[in-house]
C-alpha positions as CSV (number, residue, x, y, z in Angstrom):
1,X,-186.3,-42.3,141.4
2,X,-186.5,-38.3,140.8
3,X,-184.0,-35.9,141.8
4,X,-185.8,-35.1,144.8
5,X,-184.6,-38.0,146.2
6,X,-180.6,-36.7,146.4
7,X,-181.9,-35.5,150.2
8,X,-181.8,-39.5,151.2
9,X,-177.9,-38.5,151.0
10,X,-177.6,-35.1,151.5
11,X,-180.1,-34.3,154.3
12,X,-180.7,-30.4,154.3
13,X,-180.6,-30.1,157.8
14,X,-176.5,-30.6,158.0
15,X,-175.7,-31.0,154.4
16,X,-172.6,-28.9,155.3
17,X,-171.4,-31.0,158.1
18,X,-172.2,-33.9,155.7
19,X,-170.1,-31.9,152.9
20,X,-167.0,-31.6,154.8
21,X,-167.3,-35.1,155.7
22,X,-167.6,-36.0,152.3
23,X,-164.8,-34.8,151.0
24,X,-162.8,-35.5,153.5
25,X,-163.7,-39.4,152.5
26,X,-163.0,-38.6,148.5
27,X,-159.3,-36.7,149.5
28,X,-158.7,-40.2,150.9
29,X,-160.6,-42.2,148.1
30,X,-158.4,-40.0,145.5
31,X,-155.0,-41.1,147.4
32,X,-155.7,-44.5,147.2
33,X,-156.7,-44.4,143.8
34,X,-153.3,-42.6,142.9
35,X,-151.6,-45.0,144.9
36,X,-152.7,-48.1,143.3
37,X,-152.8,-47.2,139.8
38,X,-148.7,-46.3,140.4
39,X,-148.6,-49.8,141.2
40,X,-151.3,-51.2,139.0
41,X,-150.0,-53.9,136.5
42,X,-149.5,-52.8,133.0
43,X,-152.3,-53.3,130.3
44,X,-155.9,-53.3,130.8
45,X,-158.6,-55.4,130.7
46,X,-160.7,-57.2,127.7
47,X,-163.8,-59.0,129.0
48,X,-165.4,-61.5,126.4
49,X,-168.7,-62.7,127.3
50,X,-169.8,-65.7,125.2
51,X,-172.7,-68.3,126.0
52,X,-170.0,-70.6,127.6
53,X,-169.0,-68.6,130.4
54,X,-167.2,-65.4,130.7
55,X,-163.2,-65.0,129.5
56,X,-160.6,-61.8,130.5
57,X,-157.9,-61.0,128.0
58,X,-154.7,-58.5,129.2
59,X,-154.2,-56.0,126.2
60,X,-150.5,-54.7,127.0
61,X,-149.5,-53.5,123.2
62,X,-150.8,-50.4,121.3
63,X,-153.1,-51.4,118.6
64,X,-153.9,-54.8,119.9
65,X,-157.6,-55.2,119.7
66,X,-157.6,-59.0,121.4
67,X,-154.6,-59.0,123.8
68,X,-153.7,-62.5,125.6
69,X,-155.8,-64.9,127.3
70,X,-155.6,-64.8,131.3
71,X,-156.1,-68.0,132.8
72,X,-158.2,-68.8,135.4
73,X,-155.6,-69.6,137.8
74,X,-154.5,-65.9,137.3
75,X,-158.0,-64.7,138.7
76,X,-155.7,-61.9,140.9
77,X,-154.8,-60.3,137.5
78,X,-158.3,-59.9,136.6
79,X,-159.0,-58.0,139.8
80,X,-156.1,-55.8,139.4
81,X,-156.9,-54.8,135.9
82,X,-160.3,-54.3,137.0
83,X,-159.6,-52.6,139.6
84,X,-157.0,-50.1,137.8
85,X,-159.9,-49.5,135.6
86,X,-162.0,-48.8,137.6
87,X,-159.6,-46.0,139.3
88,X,-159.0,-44.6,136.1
89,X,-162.2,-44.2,134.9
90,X,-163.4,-42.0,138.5
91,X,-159.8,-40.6,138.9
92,X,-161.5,-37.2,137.1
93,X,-165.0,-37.9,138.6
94,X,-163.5,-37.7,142.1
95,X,-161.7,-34.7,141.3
96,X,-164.6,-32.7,140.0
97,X,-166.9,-34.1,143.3
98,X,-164.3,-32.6,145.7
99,X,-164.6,-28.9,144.0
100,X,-168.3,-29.9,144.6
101,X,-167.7,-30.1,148.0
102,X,-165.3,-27.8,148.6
103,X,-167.3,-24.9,147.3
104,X,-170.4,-26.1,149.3
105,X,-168.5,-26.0,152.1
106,X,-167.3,-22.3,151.3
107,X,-171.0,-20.9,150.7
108,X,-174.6,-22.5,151.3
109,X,-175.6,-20.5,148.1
110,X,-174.5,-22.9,145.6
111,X,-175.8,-25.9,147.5
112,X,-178.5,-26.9,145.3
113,X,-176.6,-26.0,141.8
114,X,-173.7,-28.7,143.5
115,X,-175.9,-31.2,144.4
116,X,-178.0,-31.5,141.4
117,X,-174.2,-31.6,139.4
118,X,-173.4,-34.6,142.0
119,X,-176.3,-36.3,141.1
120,X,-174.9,-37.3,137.3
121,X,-171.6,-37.7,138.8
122,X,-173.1,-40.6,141.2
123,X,-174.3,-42.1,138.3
124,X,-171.0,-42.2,136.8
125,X,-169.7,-44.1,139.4
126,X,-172.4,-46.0,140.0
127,X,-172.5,-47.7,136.1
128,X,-169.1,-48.8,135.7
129,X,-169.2,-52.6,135.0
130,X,-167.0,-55.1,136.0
131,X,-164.7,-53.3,138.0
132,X,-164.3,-54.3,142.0
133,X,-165.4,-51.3,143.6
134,X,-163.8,-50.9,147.1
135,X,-166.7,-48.5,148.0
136,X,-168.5,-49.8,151.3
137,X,-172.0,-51.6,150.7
138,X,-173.4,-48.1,152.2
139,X,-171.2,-45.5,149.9
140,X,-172.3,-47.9,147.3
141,X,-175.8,-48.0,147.8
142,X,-176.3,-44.2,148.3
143,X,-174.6,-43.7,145.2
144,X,-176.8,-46.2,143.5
145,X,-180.4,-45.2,144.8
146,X,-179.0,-41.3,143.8
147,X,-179.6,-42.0,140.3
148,X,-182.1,-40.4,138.8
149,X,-184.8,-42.0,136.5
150,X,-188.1,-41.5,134.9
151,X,-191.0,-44.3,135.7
152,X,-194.0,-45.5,133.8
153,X,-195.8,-43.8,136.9
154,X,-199.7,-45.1,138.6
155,X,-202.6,-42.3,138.4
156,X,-203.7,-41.2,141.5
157,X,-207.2,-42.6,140.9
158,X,-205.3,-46.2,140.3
159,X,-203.3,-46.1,143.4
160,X,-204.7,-49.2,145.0
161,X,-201.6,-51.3,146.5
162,X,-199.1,-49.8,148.5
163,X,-196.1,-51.3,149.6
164,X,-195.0,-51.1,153.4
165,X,-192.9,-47.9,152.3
166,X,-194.9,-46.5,151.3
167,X,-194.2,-46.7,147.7
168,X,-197.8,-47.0,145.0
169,X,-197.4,-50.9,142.9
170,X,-200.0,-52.0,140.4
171,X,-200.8,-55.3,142.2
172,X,-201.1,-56.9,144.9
173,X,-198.0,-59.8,144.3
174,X,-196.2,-56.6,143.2
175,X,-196.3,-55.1,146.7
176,X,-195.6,-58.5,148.3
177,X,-192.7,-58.5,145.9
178,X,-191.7,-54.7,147.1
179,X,-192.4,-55.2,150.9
180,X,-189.9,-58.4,151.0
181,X,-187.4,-56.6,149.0
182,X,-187.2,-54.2,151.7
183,X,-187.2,-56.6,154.8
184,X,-184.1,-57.8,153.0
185,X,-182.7,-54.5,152.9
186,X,-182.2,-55.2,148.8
187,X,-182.3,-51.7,147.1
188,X,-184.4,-51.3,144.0
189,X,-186.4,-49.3,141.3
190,X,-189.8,-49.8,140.6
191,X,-190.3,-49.3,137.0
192,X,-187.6,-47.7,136.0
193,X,-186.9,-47.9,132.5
194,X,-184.3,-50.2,130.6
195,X,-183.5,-50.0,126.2
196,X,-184.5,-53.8,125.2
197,X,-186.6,-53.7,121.8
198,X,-187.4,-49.8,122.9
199,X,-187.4,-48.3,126.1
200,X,-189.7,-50.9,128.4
201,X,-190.4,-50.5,132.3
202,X,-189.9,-53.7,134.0
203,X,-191.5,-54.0,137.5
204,X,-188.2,-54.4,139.7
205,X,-184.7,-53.3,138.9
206,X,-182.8,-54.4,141.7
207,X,-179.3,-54.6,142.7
208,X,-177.7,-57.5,144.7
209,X,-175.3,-56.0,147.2
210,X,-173.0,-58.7,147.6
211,X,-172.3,-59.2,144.5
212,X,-173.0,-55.5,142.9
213,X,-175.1,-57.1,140.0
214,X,-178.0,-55.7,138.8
215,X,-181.2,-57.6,137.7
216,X,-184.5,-57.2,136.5
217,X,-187.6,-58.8,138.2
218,X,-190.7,-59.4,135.9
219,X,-193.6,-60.6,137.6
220,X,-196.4,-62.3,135.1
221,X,-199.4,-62.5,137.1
222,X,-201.9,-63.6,134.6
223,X,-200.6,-66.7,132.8
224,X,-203.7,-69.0,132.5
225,X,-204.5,-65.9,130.3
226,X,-203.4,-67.7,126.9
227,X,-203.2,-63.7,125.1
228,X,-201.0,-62.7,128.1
229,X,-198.8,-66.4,128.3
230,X,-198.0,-65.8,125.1
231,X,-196.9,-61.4,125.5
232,X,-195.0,-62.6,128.6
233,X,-192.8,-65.6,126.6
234,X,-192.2,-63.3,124.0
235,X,-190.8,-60.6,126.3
236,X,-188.7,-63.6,127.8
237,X,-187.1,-64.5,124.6
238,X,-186.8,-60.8,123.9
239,X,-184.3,-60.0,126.7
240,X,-182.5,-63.3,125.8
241,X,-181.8,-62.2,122.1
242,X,-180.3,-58.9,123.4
243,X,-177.6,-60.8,125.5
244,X,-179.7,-61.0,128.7
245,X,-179.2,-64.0,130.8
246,X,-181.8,-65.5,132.8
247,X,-180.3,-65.9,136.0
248,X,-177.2,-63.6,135.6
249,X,-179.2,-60.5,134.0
250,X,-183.2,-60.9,135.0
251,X,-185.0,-63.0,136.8
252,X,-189.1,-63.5,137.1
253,X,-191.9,-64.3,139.3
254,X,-195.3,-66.3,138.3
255,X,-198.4,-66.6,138.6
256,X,-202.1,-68.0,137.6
257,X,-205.6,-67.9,139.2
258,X,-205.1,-71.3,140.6
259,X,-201.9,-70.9,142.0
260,X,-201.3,-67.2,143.3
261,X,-197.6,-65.9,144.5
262,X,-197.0,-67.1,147.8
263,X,-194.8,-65.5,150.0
264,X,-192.3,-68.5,150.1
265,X,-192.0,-67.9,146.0
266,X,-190.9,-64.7,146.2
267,X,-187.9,-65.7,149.4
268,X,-186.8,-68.4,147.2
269,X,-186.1,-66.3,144.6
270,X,-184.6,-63.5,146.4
271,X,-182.3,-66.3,148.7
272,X,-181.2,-67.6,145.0
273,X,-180.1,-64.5,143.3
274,X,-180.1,-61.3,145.4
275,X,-178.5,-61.8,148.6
């Protein structure tokens, strides 16, 4: 997404309506923040992720690197250490976005110089892992699709599939991929780019709302191509060797001259892991 994009939650045409609004809604997000972390429980967080599952640790002491083990039955601890971290981590982000705010609301001169410092401050927020945001699935979503990023891009003279939005794909299972992302109302990048072995560009980076997890879609649409089988297992077995989980971190999407994507393959995937 560029930064031109920033206008799908600012609109122009009342951005200073919308700015008192805002920061009205982060005075109150900064008073709850204060407020829980004065009641937060002491210590914070270690998460351990091993191939067995996922374990949460309470570091209490000062120089303890491991902290104890929280047991399952104690689920409400990890929550509440998540959550404190989470409020500690945008406590100063919060702050800065209201002087944002408030000096758009003062003057319409500054408005773009604000908006274009918001834009890395959204993606502050937006990035923090395993904490349970209490943002609202919209608040959340702005803030996720106001992230900037930079995509592989399609030459004009390529642009042959569209998807329903509008938005330029490189195939045609790509933009029935893209058009029932949409109908589902699941947010997503199109290319943007992730560090694996380099920086790649996988086709959908896509965010469950539910859950707040983010996943990659690849889509392999030639694999009765024995050349391009074998680039698309080893990119497979790439994201798996740097800690990406199929299931949990990407999923993909199939396909061979024989037996072309189907609209039903692409809803069972989306039923399974993004809604």
């Amino acid at each position: 997404m560029n930064k031109s994009n920033i206008s799908e939650v600012f609109p122009p045409d009342n951005v200073l309506q919308m700015a008192a609004e805002r920061l009205s809604t982060l005075k109150t997000a900064l008073k709850e923040a204060e407020r829980r972390l004065r009641t937060a429980p002491k210590g914070h967080l270690r998460i351990s992720r091993k191939k067995r599952g996922t374990q949460y640790y309470c570091i209490t002491k000062k120089g303890d690197k491991n902290g104890h083990y929280i047991r399952k039955k104690h689920t409400a601890l990890v929550a509440e250490l998540g959550q404190k971290a989470f409020d500690s981590r945008t406590l100063k982000s919060l702050k800065m976005q209201m002087k944002c705010f408030q000096k758009i609301t003062r003057t319409e001169g500054v408005l773009q110089k604000q908006l274009k410092k918001l834009v890395s401050l959204n993606e502050d927020i937006a990035h923090i892992p395993d904490a349970p945001l209490r943002l609202s699935n919209a608040q959340y979503i702005a803030l996720w699709k106001a992230v900037p990023y930079r995509t592989k891009g399609i030459l004009p003279e390529e642009q042959r599939h569209f998807s329903s939005a509008g938005l330029a794909v490189r195939s045609k299972s790509e933009e029935l991929i893209a058009n029932a992302l949409d109908a589902h109302g699941i947010p997503f990048r199109y290319e943007a780019p992730v560090k694996v072995e380099g920086t790649w560009h996988p086709d959908f980076y896509c965010l469950n709302v539910r859950t707040r997890q983010e996943l990659i879609w690849e889509h392999f649409g030639m694999m009765d191509d024995e050349q391009y089988l074998g680039n698309a297992l080893g990119k497979l077995k790439a994201y798996q060797t740097h800690g990406l989980l199929l299931g949990r971190d990407f999923i993909f999407s199939w396909e061979t001259w024989a037996a072309p994507l189907s609209s039903a393959d692409v809803e069972e995937l989306i039923k399974a892991y993004l809604l």
